[in-house]
N, C-alpha and C positions, 0 to 999 in steps of 0.2 A: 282041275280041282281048285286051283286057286281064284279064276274068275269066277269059280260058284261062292266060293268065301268070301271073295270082295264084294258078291252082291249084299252080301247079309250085310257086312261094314256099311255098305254106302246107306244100307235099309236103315241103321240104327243111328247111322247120322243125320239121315233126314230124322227120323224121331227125337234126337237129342235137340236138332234145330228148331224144330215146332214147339218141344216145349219151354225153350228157350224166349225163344221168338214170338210165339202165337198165342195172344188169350184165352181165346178162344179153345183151340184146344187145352190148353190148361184148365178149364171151365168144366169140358167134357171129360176127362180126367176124373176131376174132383170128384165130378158126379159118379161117376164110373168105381170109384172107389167106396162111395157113400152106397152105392148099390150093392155092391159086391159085401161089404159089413151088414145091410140090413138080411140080401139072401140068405147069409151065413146067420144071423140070429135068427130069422125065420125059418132056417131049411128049409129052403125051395129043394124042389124035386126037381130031376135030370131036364126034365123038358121044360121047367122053368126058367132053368140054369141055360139051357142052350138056345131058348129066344132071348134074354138078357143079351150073354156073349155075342150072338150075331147081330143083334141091332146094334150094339155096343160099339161093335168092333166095325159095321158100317159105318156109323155116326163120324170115327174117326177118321177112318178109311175117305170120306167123304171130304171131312174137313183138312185131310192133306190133299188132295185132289185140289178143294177149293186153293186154298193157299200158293200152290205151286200155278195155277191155271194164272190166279191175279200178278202172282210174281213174273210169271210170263208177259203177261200184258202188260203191263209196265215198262219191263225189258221193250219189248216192242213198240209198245206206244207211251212215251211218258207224260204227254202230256195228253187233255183231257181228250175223252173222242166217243162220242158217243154209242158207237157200236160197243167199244170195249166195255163201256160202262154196262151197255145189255149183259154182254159176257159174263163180267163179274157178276151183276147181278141175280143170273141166270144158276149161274153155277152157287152162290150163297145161299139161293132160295133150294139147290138139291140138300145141302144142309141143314135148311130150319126143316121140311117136310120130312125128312130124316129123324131126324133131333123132336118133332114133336108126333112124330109116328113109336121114337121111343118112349116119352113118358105118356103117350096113351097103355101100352106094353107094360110099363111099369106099374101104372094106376091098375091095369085088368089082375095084375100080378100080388102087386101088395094093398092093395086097400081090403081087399075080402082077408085078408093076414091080421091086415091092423084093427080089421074091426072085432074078430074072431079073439084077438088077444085080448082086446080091452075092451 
């Protein structure tokens, strides 16, 4: 039981580090937050609400993925080397396509909202 609780620990310390540490996610956040205030004024419906959450919750999911992957490579290789650089590369680009897979989602979501209102 208690290796099950320290996973949760260790889970919320990498979170406390990222938003510490990472722009980026903090960027994603913000938005995430700005989302979650517009749903709420709008009422989005259930199944609105749970493509938000999941692209959401990918977006960041991904961008700690990303972060830990480069953090590795570094560890590994600190200086410059071009595979790594594919690496990182590779894996920042599963976050933009991510990240603008969610404000296409957003746009299908709230612009028929915001036009309806105003």
């Amino acid at each position: 039981m208690k290796a099950f609780l320290n996973s949760f620990r260790f889970a919320f310390s990498g979170i406390r580090t990222l938003l510490r540490t990472e722009r980026n996610f903090g960027i994603h956040i913000s938005a995430l937050v700005l989302v979650i205030i517009a749903g709420l004024f709008f009422r989005l419906e259930t199944a609105e609400w749970i493509a938000i959450i999941a692209i959401s919750a990918l977006v960041l999911a991904l961008e700690a993925i990303n972060t830990a992957l480069e953090k590795l490579c570094d560890l590994v290789q600190p200086d410059h080397h071009p595979v790594i650089k594919q690496v990182k590369d590779m894996a920042a680009a599963g976050v933009l396509i991510t990240a603008i897979a969610a404000l296409v989602i957003g746009l299908m979501i709230f612009v028929p909202k915001i036009c309806m209102h105003f």
